[in-house]
PyMOL Python script that loads the backbone (N, CA, C, O; Angstrom):
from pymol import cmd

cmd.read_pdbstr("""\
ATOM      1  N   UNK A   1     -17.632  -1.556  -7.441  1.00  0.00           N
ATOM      2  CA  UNK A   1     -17.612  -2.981  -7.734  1.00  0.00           C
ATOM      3  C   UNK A   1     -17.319  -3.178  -9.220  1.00  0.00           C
ATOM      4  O   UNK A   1     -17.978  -2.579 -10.069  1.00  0.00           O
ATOM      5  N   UNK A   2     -16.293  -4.049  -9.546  1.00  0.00           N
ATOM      6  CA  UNK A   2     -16.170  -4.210 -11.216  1.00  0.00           C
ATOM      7  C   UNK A   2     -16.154  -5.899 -11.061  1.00  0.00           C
ATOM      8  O   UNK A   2     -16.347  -6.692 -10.139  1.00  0.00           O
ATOM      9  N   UNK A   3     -15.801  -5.989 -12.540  1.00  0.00           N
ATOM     10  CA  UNK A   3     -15.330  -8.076 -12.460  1.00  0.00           C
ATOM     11  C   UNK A   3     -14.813  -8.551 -11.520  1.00  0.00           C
ATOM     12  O   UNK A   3     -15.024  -9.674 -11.062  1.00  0.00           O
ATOM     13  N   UNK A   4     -13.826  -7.472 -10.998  1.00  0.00           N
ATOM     14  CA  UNK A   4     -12.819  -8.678 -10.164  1.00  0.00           C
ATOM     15  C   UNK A   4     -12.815  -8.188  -8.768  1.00  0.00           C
ATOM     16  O   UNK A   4     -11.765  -8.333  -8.140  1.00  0.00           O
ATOM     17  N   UNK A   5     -14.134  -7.462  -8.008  1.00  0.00           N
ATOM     18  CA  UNK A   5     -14.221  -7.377  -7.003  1.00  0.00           C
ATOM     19  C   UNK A   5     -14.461  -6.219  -6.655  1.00  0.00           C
ATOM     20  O   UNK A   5     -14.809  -5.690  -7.711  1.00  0.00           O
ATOM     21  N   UNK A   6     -14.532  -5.107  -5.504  1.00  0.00           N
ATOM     22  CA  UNK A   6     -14.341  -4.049  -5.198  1.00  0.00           C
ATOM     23  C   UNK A   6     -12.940  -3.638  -5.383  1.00  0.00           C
ATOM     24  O   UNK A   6     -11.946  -4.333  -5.172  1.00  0.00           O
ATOM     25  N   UNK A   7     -13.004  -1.922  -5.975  1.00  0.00           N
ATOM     26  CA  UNK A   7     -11.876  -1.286  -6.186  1.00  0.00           C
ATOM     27  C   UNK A   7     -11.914  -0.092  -6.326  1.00  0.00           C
ATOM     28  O   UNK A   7     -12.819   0.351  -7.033  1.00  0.00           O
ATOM     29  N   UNK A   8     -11.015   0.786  -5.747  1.00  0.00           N
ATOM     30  CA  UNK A   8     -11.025   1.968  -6.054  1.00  0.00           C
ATOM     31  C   UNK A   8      -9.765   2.879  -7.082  1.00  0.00           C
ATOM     32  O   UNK A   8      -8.800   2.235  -7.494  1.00  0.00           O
ATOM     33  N   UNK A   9      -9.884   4.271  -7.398  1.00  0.00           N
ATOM     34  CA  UNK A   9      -8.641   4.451  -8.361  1.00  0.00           C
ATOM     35  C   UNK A   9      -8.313   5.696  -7.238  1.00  0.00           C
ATOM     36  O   UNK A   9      -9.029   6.589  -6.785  1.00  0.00           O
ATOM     37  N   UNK A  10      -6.961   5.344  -7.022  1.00  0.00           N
ATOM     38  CA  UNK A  10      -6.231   6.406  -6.518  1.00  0.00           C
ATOM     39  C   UNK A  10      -4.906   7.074  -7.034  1.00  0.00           C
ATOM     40  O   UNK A  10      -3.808   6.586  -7.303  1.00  0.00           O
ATOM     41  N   UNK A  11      -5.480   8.608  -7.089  1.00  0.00           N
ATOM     42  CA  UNK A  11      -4.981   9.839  -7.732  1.00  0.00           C
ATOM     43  C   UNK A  11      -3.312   9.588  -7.089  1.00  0.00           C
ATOM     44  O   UNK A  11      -3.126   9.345  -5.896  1.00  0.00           O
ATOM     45  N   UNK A  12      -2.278   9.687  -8.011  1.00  0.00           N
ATOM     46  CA  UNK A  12      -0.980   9.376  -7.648  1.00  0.00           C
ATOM     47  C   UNK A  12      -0.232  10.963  -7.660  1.00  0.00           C
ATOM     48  O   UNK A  12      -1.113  11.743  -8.021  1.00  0.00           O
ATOM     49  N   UNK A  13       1.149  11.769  -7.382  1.00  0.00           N
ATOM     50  CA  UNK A  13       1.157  12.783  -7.163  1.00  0.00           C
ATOM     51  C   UNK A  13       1.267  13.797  -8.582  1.00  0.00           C
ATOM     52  O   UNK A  13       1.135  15.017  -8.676  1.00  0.00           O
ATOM     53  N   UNK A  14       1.568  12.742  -9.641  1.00  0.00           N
ATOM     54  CA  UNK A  14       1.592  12.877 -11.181  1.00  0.00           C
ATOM     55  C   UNK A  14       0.258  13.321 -11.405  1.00  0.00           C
ATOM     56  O   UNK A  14       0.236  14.328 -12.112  1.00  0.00           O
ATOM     57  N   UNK A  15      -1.200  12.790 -10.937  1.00  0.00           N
ATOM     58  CA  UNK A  15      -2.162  13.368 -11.360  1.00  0.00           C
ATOM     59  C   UNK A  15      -2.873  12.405 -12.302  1.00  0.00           C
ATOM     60  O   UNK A  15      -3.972  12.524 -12.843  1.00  0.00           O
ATOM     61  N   UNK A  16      -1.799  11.227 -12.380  1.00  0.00           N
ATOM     62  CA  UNK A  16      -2.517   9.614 -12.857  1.00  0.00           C
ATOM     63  C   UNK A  16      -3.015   8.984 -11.703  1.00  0.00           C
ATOM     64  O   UNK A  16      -3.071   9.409 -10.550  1.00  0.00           O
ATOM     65  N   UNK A  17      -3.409   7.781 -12.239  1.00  0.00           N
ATOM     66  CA  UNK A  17      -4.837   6.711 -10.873  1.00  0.00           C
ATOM     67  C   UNK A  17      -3.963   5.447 -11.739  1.00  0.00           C
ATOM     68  O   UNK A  17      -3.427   5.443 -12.847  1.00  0.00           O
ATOM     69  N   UNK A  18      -4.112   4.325 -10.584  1.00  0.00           N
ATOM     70  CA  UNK A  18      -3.916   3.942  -9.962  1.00  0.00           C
ATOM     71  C   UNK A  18      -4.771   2.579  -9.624  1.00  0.00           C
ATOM     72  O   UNK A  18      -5.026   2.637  -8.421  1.00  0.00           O
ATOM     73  N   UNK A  19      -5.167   1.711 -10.031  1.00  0.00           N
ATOM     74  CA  UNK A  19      -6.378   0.753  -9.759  1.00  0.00           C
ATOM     75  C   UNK A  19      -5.799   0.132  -8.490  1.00  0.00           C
ATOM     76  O   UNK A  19      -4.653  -0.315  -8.461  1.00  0.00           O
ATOM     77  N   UNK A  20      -6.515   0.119  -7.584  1.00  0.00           N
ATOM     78  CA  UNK A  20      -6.467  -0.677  -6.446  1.00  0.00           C
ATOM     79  C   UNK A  20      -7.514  -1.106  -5.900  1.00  0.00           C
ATOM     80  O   UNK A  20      -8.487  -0.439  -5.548  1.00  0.00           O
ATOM     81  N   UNK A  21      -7.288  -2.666  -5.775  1.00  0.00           N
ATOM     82  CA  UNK A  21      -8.167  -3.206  -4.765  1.00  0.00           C
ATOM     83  C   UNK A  21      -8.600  -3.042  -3.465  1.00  0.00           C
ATOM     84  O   UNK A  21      -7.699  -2.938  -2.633  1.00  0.00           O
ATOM     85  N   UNK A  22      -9.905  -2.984  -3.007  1.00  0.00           N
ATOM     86  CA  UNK A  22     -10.018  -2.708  -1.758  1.00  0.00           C
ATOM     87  C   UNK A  22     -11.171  -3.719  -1.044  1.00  0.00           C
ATOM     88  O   UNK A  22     -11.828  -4.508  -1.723  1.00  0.00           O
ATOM     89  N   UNK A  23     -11.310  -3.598   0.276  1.00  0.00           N
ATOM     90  CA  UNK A  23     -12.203  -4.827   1.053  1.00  0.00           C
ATOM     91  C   UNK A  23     -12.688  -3.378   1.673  1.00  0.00           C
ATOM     92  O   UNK A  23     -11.888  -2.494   1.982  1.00  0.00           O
ATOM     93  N   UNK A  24     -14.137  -3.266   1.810  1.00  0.00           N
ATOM     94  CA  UNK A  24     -14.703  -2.987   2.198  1.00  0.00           C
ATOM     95  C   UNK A  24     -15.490  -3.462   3.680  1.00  0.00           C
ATOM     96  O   UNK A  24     -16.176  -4.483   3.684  1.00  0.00           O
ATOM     97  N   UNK A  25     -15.339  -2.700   4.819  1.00  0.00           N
ATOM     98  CA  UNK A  25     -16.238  -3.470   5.999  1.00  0.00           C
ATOM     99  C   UNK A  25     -17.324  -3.017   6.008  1.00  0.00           C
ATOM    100  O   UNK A  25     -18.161  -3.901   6.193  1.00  0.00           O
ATOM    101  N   UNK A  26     -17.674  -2.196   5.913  1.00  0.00           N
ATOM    102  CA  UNK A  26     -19.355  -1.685   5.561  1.00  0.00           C
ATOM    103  C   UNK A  26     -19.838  -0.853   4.786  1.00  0.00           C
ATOM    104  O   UNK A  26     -18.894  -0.259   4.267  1.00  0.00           O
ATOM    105  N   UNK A  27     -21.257  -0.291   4.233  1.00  0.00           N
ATOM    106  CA  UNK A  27     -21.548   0.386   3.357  1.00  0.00           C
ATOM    107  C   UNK A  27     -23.006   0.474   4.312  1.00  0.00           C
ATOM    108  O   UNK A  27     -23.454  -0.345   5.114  1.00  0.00           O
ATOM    109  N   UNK A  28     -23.524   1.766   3.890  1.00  0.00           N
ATOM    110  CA  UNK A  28     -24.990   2.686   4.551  1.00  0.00           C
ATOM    111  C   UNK A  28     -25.115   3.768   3.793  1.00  0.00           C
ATOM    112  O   UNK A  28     -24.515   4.841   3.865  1.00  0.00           O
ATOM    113  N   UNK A  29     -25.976   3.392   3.029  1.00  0.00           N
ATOM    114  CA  UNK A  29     -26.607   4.403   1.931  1.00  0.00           C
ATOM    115  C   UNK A  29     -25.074   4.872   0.859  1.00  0.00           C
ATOM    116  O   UNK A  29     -24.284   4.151   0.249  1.00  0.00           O
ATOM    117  N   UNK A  30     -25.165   6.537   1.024  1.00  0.00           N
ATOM    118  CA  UNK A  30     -23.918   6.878   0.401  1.00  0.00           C
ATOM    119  C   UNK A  30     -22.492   6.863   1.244  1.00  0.00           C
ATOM    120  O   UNK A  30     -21.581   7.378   0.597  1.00  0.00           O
ATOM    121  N   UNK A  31     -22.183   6.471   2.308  1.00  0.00           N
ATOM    122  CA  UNK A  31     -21.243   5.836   3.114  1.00  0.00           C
ATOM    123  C   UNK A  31     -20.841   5.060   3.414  1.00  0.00           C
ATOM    124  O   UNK A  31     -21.573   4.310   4.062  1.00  0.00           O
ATOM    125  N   UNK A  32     -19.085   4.537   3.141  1.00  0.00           N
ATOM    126  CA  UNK A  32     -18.616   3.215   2.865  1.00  0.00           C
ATOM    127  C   UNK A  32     -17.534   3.578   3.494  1.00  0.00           C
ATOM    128  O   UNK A  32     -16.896   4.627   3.414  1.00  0.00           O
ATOM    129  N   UNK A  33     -17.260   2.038   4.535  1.00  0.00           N
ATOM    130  CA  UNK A  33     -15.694   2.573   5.209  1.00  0.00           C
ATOM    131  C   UNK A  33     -14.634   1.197   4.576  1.00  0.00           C
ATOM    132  O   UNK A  33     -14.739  -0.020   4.727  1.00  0.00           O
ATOM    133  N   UNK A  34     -14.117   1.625   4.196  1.00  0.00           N
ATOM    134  CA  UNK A  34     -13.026   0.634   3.635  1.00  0.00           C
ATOM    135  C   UNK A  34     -12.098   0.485   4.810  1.00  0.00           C
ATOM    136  O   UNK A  34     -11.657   1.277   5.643  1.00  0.00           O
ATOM    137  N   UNK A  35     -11.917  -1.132   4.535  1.00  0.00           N
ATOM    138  CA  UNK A  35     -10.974  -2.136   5.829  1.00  0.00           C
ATOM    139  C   UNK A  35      -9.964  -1.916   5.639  1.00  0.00           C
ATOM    140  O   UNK A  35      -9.225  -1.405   6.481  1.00  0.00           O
ATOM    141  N   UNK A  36      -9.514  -2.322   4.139  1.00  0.00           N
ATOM    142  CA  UNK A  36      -8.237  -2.518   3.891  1.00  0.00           C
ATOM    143  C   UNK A  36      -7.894  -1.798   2.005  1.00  0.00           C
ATOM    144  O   UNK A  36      -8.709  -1.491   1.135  1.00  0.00           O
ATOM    145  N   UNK A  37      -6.489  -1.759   1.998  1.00  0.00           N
ATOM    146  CA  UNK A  37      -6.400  -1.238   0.187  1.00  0.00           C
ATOM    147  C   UNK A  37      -6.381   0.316  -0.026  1.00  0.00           C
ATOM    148  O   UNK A  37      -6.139   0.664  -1.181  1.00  0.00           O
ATOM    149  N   UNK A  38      -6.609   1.372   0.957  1.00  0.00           N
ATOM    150  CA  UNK A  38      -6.573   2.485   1.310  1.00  0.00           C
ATOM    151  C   UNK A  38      -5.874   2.952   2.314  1.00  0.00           C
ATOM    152  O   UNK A  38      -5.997   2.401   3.408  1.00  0.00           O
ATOM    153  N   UNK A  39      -5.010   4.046   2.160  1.00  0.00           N
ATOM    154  CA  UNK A  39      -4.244   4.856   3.196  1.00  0.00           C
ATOM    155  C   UNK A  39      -5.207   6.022   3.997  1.00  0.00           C
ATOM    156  O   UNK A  39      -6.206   6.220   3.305  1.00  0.00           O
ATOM    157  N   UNK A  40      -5.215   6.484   4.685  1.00  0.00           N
ATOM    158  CA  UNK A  40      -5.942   7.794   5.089  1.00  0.00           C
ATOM    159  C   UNK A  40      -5.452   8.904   4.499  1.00  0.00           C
ATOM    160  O   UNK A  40      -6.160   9.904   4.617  1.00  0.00           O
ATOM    161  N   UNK A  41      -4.356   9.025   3.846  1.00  0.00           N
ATOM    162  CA  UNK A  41      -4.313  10.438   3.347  1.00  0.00           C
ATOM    163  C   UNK A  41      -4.141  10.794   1.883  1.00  0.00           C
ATOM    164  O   UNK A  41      -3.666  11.811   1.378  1.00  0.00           O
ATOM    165  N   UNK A  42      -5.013   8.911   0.926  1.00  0.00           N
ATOM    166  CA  UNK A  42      -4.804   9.093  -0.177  1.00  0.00           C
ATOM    167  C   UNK A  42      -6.133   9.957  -1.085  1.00  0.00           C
ATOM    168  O   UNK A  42      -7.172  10.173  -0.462  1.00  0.00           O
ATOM    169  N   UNK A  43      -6.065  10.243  -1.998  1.00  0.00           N
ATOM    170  CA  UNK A  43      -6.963  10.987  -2.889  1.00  0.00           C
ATOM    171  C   UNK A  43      -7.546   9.817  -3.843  1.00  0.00           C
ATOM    172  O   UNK A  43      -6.845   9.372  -4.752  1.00  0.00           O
ATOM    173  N   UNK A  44      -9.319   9.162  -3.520  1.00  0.00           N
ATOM    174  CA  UNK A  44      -9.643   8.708  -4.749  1.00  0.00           C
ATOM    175  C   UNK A  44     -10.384   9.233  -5.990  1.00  0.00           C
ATOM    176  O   UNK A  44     -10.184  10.364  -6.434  1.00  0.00           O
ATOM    177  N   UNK A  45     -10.927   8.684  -6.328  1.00  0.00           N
ATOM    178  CA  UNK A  45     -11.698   8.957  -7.568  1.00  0.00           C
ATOM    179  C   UNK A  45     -13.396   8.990  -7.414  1.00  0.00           C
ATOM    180  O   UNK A  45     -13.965   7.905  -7.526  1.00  0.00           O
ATOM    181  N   UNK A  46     -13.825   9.624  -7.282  1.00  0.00           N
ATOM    182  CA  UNK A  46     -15.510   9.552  -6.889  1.00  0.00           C
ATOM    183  C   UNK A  46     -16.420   9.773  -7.867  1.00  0.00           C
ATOM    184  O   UNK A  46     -17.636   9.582  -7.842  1.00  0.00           O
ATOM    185  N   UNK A  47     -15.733  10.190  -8.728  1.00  0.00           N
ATOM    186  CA  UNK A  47     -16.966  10.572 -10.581  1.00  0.00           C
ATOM    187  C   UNK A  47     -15.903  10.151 -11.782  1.00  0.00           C
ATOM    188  O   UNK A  47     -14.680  10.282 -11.845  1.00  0.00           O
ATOM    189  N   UNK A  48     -16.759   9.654 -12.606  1.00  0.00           N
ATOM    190  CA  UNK A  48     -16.131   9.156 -13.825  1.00  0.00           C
ATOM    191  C   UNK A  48     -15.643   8.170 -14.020  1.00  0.00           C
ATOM    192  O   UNK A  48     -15.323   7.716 -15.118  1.00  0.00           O
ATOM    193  N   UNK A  49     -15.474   7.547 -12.679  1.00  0.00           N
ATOM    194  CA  UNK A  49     -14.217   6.201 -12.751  1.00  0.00           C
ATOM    195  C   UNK A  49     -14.627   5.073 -13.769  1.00  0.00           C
ATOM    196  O   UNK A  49     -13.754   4.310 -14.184  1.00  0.00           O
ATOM    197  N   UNK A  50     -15.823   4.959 -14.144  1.00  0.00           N
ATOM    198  CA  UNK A  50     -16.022   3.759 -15.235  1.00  0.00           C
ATOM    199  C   UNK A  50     -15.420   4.084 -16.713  1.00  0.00           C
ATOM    200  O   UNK A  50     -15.381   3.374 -17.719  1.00  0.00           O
ATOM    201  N   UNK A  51     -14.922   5.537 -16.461  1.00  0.00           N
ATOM    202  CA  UNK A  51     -14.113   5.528 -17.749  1.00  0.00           C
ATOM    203  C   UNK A  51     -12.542   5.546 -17.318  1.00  0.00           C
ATOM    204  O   UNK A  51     -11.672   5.822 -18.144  1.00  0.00           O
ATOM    205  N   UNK A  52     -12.400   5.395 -16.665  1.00  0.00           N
ATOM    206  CA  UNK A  52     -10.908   5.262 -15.869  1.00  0.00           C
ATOM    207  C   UNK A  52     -10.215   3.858 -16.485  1.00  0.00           C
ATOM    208  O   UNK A  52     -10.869   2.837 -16.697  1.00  0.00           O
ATOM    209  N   UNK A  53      -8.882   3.982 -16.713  1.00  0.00           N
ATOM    210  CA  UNK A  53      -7.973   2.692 -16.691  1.00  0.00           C
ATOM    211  C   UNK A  53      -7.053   3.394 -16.354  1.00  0.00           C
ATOM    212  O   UNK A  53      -6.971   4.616 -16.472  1.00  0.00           O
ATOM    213  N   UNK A  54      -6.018   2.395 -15.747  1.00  0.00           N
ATOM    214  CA  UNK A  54      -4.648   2.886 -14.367  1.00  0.00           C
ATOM    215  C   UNK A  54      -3.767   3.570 -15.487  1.00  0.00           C
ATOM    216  O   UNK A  54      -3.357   2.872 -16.415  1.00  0.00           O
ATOM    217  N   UNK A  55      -3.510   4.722 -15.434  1.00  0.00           N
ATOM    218  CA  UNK A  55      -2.585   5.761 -15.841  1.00  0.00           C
ATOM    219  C   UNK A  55      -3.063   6.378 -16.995  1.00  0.00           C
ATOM    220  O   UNK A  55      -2.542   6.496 -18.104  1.00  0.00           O
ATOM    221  N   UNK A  56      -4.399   6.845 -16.455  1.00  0.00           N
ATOM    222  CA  UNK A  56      -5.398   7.880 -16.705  1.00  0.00           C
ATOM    223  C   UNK A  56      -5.119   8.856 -16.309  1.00  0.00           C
ATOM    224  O   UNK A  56      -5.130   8.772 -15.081  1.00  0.00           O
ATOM    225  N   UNK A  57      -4.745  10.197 -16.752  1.00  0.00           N
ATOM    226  CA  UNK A  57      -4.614  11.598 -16.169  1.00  0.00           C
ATOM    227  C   UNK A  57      -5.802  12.099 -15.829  1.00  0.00           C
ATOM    228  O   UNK A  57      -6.728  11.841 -16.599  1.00  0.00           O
ATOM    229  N   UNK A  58      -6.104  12.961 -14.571  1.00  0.00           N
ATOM    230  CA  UNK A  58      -6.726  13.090 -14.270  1.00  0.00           C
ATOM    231  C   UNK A  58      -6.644  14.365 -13.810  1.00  0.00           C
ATOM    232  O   UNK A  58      -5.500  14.813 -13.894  1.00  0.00           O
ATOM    233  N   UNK A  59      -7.898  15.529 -13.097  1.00  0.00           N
ATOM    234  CA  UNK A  59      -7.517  16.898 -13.070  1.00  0.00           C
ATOM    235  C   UNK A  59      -9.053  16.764 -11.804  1.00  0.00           C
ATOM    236  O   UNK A  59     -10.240  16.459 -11.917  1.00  0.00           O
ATOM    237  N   UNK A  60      -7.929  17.293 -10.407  1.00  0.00           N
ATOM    238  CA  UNK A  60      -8.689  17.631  -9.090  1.00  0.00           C
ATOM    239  C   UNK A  60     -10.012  18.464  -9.314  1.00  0.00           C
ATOM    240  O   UNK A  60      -9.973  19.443 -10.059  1.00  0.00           O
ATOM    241  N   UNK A  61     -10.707  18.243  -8.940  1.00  0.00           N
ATOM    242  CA  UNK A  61     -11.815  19.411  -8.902  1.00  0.00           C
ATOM    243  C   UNK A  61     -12.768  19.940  -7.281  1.00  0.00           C
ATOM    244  O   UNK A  61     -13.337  19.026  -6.683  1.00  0.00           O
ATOM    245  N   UNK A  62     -12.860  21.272  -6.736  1.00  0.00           N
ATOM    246  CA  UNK A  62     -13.539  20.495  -5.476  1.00  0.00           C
ATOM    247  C   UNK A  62     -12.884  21.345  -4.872  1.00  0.00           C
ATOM    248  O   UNK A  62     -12.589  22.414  -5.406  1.00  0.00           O
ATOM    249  N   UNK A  63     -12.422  20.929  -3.252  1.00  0.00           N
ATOM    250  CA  UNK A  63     -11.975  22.370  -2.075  1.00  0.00           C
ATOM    251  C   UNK A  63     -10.570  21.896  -2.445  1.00  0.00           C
ATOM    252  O   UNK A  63     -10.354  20.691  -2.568  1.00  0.00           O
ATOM    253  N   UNK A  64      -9.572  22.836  -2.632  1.00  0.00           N
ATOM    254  CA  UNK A  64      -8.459  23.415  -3.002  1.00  0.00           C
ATOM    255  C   UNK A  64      -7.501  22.503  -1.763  1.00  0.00           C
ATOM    256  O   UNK A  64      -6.568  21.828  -2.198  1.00  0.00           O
ATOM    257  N   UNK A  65      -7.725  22.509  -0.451  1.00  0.00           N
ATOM    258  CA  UNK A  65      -7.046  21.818   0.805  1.00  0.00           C
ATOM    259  C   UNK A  65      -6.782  19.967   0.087  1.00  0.00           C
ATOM    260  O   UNK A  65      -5.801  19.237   0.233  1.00  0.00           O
ATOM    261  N   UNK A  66      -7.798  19.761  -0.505  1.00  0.00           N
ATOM    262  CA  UNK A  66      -7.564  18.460  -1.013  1.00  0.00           C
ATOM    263  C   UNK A  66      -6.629  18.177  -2.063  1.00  0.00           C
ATOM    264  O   UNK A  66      -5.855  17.248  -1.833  1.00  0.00           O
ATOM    265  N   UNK A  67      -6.530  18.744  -3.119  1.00  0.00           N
ATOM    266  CA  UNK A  67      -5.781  18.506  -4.288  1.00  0.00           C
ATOM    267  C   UNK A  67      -4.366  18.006  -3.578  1.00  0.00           C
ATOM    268  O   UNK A  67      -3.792  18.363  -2.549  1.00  0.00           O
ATOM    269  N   UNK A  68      -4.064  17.007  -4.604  1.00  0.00           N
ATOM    270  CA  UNK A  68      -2.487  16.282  -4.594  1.00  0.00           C
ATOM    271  C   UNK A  68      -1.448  17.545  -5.220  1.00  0.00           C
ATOM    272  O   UNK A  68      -1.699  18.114  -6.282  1.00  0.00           O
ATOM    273  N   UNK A  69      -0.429  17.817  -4.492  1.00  0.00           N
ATOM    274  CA  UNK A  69       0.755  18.643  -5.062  1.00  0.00           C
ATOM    275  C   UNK A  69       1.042  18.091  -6.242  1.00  0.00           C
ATOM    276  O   UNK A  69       0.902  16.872  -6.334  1.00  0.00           O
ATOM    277  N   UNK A  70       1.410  18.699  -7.164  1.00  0.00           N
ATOM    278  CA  UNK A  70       2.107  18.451  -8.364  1.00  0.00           C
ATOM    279  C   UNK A  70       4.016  17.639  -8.051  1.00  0.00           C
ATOM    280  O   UNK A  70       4.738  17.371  -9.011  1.00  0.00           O
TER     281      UNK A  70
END
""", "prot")
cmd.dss("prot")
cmd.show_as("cartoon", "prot")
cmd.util.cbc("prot")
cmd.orient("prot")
């Protein structure tokens, strides 16, 4: 959640983010399924993002199957 609503940053194949808006249909504890503003096979941002602004480089960390190709 920021000023202007819910949003998430998604990792682009450069390895920059991306600010996008999103609508959320529900949230339960640490689980949130987003309605709309998300693809299924995009990569977001889950730590750090309050220091994030859109074309922020950024560096994968985590299971190897996930990372965006260069």
């Amino acid at each position: 959640m920021g000023q202007q609503g819910e949003y998430a940053y998604v990792v682009k194949s450069d390895h920059t983010v991306e600010y996008r808006p999103v609508v959320v249909e529900r949230a339960a504890g640490l689980d949130t399924v987003i309605k709309s503003g998300l693809k299924p096979s995009e990569v977001v941002v889950t730590d750090g993002h309050l220091r994030l602004v859109a074309g922020s480089r950024v560096s994968i960390k985590g299971d190897e199957s996930q990372q965006v190709a260069p």
